[in-house]
Structures are given as structure tokens and as C-alpha cells.
VOGU-3710 file (C-alpha; in Angstrom, 3 decimals, decimal comma):
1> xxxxxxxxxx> -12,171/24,899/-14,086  -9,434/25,352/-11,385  -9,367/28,814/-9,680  -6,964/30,355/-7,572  -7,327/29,312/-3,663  -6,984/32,496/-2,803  -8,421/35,788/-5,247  -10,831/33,245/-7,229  -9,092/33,970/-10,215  -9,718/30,930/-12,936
11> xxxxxxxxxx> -7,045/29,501/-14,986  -7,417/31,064/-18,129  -4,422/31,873/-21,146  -3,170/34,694/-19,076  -3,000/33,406/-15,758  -1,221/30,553/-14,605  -1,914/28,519/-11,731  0,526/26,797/-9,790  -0,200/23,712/-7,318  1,147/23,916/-3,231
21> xxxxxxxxxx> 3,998/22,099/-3,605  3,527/20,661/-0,158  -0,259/19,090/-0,456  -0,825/19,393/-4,147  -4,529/20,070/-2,905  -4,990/23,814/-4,020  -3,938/25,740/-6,657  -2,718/29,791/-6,621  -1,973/32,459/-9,051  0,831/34,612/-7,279
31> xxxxxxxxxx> 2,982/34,018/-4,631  1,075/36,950/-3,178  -2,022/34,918/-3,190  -0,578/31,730/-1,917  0,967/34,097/1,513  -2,103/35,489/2,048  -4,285/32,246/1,973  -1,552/30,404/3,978  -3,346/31,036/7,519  -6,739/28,940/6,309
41> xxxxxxxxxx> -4,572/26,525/4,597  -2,105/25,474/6,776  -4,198/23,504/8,827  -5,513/20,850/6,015  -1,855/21,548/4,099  0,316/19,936/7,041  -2,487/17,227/7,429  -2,073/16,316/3,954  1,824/16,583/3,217  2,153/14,298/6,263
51> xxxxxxxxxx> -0,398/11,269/4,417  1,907/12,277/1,350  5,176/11,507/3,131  3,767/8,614/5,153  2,754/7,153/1,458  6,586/7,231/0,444  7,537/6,412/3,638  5,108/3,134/3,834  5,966/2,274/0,202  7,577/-1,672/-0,072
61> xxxxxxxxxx> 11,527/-1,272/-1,619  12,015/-4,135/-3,981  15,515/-4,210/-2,318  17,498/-2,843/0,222  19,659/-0,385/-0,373  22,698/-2,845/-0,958  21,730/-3,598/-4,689  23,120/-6,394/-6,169  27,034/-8,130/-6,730  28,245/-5,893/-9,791
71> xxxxxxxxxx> 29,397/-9,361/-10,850  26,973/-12,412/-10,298  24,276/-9,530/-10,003  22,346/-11,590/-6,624  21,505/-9,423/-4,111  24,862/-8,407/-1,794  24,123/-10,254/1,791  22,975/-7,875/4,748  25,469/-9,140/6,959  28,556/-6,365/5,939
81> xxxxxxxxxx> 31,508/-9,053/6,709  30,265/-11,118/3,463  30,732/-8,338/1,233  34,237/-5,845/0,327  33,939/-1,993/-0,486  36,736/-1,501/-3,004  39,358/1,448/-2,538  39,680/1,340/-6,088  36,143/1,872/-8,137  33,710/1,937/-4,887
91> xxxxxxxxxx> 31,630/-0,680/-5,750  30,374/-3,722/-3,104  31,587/-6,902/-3,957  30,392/-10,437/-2,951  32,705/-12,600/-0,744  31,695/-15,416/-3,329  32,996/-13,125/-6,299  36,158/-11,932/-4,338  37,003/-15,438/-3,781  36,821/-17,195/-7,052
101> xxxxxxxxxx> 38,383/-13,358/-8,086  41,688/-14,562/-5,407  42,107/-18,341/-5,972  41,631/-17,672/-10,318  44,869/-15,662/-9,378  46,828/-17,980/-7,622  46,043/-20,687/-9,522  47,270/-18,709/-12,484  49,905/-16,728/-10,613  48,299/-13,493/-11,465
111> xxxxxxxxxx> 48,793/-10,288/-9,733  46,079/-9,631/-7,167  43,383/-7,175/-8,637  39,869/-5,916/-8,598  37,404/-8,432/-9,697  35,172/-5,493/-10,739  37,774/-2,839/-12,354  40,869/-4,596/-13,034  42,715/-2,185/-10,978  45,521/-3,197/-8,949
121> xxxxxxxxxx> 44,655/-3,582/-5,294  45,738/-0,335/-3,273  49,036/-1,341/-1,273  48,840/2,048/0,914  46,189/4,029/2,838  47,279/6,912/0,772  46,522/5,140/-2,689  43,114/4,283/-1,320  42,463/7,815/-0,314  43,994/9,026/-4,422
131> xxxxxxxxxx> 41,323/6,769/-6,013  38,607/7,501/-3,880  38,855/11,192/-4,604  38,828/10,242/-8,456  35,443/8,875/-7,965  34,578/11,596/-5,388  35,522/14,023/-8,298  33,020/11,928/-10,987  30,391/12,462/-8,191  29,887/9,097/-7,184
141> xxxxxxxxxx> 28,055/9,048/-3,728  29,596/5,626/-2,694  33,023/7,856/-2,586  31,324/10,745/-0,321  30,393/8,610/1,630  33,202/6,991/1,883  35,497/9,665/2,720  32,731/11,044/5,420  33,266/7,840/7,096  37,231/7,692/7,276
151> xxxxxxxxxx> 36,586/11,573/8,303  34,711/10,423/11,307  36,679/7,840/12,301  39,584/10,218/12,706  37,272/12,293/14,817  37,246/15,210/11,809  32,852/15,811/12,089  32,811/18,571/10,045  34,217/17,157/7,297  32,498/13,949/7,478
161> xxxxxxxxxx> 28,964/16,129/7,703  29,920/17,552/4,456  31,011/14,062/2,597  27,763/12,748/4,225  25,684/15,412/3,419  27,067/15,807/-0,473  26,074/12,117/-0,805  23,053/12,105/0,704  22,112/15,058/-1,433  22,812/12,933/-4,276
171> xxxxxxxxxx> 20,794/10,059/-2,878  23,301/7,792/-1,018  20,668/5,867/1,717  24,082/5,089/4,101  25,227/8,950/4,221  21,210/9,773/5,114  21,729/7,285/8,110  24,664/8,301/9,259  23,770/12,155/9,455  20,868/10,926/11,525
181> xxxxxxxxxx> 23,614/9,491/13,796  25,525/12,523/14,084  22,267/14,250/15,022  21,632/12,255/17,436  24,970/12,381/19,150  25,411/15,987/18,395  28,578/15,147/16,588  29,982/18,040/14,745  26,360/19,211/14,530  23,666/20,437/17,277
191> xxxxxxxxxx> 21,430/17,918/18,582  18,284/17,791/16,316  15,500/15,018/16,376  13,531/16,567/14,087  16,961/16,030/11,675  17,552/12,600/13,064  14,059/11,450/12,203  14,033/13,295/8,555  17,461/11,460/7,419  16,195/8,372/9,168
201> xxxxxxxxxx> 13,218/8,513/6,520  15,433/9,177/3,641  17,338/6,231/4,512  14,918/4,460/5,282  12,847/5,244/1,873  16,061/4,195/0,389  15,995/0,837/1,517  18,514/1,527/4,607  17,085/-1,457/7,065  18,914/-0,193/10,355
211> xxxxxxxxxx> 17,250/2,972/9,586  13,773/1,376/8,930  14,208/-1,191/12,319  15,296/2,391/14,206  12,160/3,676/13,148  10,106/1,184/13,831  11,798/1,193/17,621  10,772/4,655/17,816  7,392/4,747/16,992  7,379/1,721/19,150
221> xxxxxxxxxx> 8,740/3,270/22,108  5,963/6,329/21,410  3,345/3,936/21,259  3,080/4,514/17,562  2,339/0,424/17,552  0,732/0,568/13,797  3,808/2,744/12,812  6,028/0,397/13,990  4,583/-2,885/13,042  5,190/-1,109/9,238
231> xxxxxxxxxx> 8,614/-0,507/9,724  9,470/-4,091/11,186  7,273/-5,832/8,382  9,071/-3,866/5,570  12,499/-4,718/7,259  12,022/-8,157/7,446  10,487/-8,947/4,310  13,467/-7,463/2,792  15,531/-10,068/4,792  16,120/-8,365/7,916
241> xxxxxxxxxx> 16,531/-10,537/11,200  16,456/-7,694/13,667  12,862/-6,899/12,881  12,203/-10,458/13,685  11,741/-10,300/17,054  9,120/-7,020/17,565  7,002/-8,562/14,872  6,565/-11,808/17,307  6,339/-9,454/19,801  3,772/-7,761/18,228
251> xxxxxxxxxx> 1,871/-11,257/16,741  1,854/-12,243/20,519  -0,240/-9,480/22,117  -2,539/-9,324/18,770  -1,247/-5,876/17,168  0,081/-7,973/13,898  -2,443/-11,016/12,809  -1,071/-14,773/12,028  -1,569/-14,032/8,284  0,580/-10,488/7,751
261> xxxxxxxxxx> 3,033/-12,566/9,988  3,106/-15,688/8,247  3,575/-13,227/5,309  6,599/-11,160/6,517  8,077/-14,600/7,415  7,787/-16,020/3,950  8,972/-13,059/2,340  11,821/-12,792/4,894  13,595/-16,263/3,894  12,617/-15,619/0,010
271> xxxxxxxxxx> 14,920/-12,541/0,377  17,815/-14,433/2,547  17,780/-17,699/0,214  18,138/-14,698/-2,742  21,058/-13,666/-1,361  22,792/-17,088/-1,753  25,102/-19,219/-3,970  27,299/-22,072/-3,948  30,349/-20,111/-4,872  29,153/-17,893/-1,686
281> xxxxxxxxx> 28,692/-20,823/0,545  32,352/-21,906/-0,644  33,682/-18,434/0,710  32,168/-18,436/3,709  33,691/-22,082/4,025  36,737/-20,809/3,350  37,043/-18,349/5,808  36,106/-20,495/8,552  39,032/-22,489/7,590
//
């Protein structure tokens, strides 16, 4: 029978017991009980919230935070030049998709238009600004974060910390990065590293893999080498190249073994090859000429 951490009171029809919402370890009947056991518990509580959050933190994303084409539904490409964010409905759309989208047009003298929503392309700033705020308005995080990052690019950090922080709130990985930036830099905010690192995580937990390779820089420049070997192999087997190059670091002086690195390097071209398509290899093509 579970008793109260505290008084010793059991759980019983009368009294309810409710868990420490950091640990989950102990149990108390009053917020009374919980204050005054909080100098023995403390200790063993911060010991094992941190294993909690490292077991989140450590957990393998199926993807990246970039999800997948709304349209040929393959993974969207890491590099950001072979995808579009629409100023019409937010979403991310393959180069592939916006290609076959343009040339079905002209081949059919069609008006140019989303190959997601159907809505005609913006032809001003200000249109692009109109329907973002629609989507802002259906709380769609995409469109926070969004408008936090024209915000900072016109040097207004206030109101990008409030786009960024209303989408991170509603789960947006990019908007958890870029507040870590803007703690960093002290950019409309006070410096903070205990900030940075916290919205690093949540981006990083989101699938964000400049926030997981950041992380995995830091622990490596505080000699957290196990820390950091996690946050490279996690980056890369999700397709990231930048993580690359610390993991061979790290196979070279013996901290990561020839198997977990022949691993992360078969799992890193799975996830690239994922990623492409003849009709995206056509784009690219296309661009080049």
C-alpha cells in the first residue's frame, strides 16, 4: 500500500495521494506534506528527473522534425534550398513537387498556384503577411513561427520572442531553436544558458538536427564525450552530414566502436536515399540549368 512520503498516511478512500511530478518516485497527501518533506527529497528528486529527461532526451526520432512532402509524402530533404515554405497555407513543399506543380502549368497555360492549397501565389509581401496571420489566427505553429522570423529579420526581438515562444508552446521544434539563439545572443532577451540549453532540448527532442549537432558540440566541448557521441549518432542516423565528422572523430580515438559506427553510417544513407526521387533529381537538374 502506498503511503504518504511525508506524514505516513496510507492511501485509503479518503485520502488521496498524489505522485512528485518531477521524479514520479514518492507519493504525498497535501501540498503541506510534499513542502515539508522537500529538504530530504530533493537530493534523490533532481537525481532522478535528470535520468527522466535524459530518457526523452536520448530517445531515437523516427524523423526529423521536417516531416514529410504534404504531396508525394517522402521525407522533405535537410538541405532547406530543396524545399519552399508557402506564404499561402504554411506547409513545406518538395522542390520535386513544386516543379512538376510549375511546368503542369505552363504546359497547360494555367495560372501559377499552390501545389498544396490551390491558392494563388502571393504577388506582394503584404499578401504573404494577410495569409499568414489567417493561419496564425487557426493556431498553426508553422505561421508563429513564421512571423517570429520576418520579426527578427527586421530587427523587431520582442515580437519575434513572442511568435517564437507561442509556437514553441504549441510544439513547433524550429521556434524552440531559435529562442535558444536569441538566448544565446541576448537578443531581445537576457543572456541565459540555462534557457539556451532547455529550448535546445525541446528542439532537439523534436527532431531539430542543428539543435541535436549543437548539443552534441557542447557536451563535447565540456568533455561530456558519451553525451556527445549520443547527440552526433542520433543526428546522423536521421541523415545528418554535420554529425559526420565528430563521430569519426570520436571512432578514431576509441570513444565510439567500429560497430555503433558502421551503424550510424548505414542508417545515415538509409535516411538520405529516403529523401529521394526521380521527379526530385529532375528539379534539382533543373535548377542547375
Amino acid at each position: 500500500m502506498m503511503c504518504c512520503a511525508s506524514c505516513g498516511n496510507a492511501e485509503v478512500d479518503d485520502i488521496k495521494l498524489r505522485k512528485c511530478t518531477a521524479c514520479h518516485l514518492v507519493k504525498y497527501c497535501s501540498i503541506k506534506c510534499q513542502k515539508e518533506h522537500r529538504p530530504q527529497h530533493k537530493k534523490e528528486c533532481k537525481k532522478r528527473a535528470a535520468e527522466l529527461r535524459d530518457e526523452v532526451l536520448f530517445k531515437q526520432p523516427e524523423s526529423s522534425d521536417l516531416g514529410d512532402c504534404p504531396i508525394c509524402f517522402l521525407p522533405l530533404p535537410i538541405d532547406p534550398r530543396k524545399s519552399t515554405l508557402t506564404g499561402c497555407c504554411s506547409k513545406s513543399i518538395c522542390d520535386g513537387c513544386d516543379i512538376a506543380n510549375q511546368a503542369h502549368e505552363m504546359n497547360e497555360s494555367l495560372p501559377h498556384k499552390c501545389p498544396f492549397c490551390r491558392h494563388p501565389v502571393p504577388k506582394s509581401q503584404e499578401e504573404v503577411v494577410k495569409n499568414i496571420m489567417k493561419r496564425v489566427e487557426a493556431n498553426d505553429p508553422i505561421a508563429f513561427h513564421q512571423m517570429g522570423h520576418m520579426c527578427y529579420e527586421e530587427g523587431d526581438y520582442d515580437g519575434a520572442f513572442e511568435y517564437y515562444k507561442k509556437a514553441a508552446d504549441l510544439g513547433d521544434a524550429v521556434a524552440h531553436f531559435e529562442l535558444s539563439v536569441m538566448y544565446r545572443e541576448g537578443e531581445g532577451v537576457e543572456k541565459d544558458k540555462k534557457r539556451e540549453v532547455y529550448h535546445l532540448e525541446e528542439a532537439a527532442i523534436g527532431g531539430h538536427l542543428g539543435a541535436r549537432y549543437n548539443l552534441g558540440i557542447m557536451d563535447g566541448k565540456a568533455f561530456r564525450f558519451d553525451r556527445a557521441m549520443k547527440h552526433h549518432i542520433i543526428a546522423a542516423k536521421l541523415g545528418y552530414d554535420g554529425s559526420l565528422g565528430p563521430l569519426k572523430t570520436f571512432n578514431e580515438i576509441g570513444l565510439v566502436s567500429e560497430e555503433d559506427f558502421a551503424t550510424a553510417l548505414r542508417a545515415h544513407q538509409t535516411a538520405v536515399d529516403a529523401t529521394k526521387s526521380l521527379q526530385r533529381e529532375a528539379a534539382e537538374a533543373a535548377r542547375k540549368d
